[in-house]
KOLLOBA-698914 format. One line per 4 residues: number of its first residue (from 1); their letters; for each residue z, x, y of C-alpha. Coordinates in nm, 2 decimals, always signed. Example, Ala and Ser with C-alpha at 12.3 -4.5 7.8 and 13.67 -1.06 7.14 Angstrom:
2
1	AS	+0.78,+1.23,-0.45 | +0.71,+1.37,-0.11
This chain:
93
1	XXXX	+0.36,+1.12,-1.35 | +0.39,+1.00,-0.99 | +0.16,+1.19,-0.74 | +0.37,+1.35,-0.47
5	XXXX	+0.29,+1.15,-0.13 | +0.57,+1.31,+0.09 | +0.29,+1.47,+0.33 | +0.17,+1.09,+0.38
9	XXXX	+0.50,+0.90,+0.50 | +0.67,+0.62,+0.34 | +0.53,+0.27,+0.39 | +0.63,-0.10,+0.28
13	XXXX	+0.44,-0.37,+0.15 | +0.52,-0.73,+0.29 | +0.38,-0.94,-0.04 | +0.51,-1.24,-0.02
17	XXXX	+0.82,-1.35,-0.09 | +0.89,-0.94,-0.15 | +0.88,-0.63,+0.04 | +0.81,-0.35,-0.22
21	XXXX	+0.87,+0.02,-0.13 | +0.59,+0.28,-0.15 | +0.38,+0.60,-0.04 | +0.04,+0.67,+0.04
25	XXXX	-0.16,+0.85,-0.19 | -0.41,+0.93,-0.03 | -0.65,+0.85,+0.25 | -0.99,+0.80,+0.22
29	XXXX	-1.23,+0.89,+0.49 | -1.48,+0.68,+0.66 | -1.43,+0.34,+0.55 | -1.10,+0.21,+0.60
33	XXXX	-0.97,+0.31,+0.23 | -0.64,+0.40,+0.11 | -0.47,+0.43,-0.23 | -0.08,+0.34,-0.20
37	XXXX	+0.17,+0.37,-0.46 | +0.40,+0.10,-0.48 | +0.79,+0.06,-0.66 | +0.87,-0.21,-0.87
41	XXXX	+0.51,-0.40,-0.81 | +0.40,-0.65,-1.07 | +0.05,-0.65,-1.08 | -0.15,-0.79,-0.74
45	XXXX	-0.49,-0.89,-0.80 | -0.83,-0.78,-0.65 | -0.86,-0.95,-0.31 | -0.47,-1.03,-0.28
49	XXXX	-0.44,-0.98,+0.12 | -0.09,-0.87,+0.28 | +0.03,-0.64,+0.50 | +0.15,-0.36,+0.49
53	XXXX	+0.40,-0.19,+0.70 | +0.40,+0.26,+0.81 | +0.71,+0.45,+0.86 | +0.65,+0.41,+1.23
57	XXXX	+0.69,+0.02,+1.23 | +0.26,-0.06,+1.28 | +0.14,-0.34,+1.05 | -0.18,-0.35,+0.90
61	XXXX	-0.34,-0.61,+0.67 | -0.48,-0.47,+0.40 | -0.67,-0.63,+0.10 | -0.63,-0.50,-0.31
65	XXXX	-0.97,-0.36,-0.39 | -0.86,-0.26,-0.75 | -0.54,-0.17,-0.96 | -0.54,+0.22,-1.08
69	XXXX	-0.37,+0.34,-1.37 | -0.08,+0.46,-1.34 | -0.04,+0.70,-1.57 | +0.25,+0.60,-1.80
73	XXXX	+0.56,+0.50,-1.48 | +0.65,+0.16,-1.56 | +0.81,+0.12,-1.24 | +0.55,+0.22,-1.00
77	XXXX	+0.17,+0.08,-0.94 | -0.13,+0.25,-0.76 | -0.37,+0.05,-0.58 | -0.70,+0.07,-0.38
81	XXXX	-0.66,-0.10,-0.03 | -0.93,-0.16,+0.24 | -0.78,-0.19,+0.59 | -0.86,-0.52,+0.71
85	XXXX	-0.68,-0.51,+1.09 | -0.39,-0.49,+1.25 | -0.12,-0.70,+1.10 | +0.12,-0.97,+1.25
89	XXXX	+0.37,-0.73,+1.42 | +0.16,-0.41,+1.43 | +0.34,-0.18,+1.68 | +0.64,-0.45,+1.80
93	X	+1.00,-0.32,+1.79
């Protein structure tokens, strides 16, 4: 079962060569640490930088800290990002 992430805002992950849809899962205090459900991912690997785009348009680069289960959805992946920085565009229109 996918977690509900509607009170978090719809993002979008810029892997290269793919944008993949997603949510965040939740938002962990303190540290820079998110976990962010993501459609139609094949697995990324621990360390795999990219960046990953909020509903408002701000980039942030973000690196994999580890691969959650995801609890039987085929089609969606959970993962464990740190927040590395802005990203490329963060904030441009």
């Amino acid at each position: 079962m996918q977690p509900d992430t509607t009170a978090f805002g719809s993002v979008t992950a810029h892997v290269e060569p793919a944008a993949l849809s997603g949510q965040i899962s939740a938002l962990e205090g303190g540290g820079g640490y998110m976990r962010v459900v993501l459609n139609g991912a094949d697995a990324l690997n621990a360390g795999q930088e990219f960046e990953l785009e909020m509903h408002d348009g701000a980039r942030f680069r973000v690196v994999v800290i580890e691969s959650l289960p995801s609890g039987g959805a085929e089609s969606v992946q959970e993962y464990r990002l740190k927040l590395l920085g802005r990203g490329s565009r963060a904030g441009s229109s």
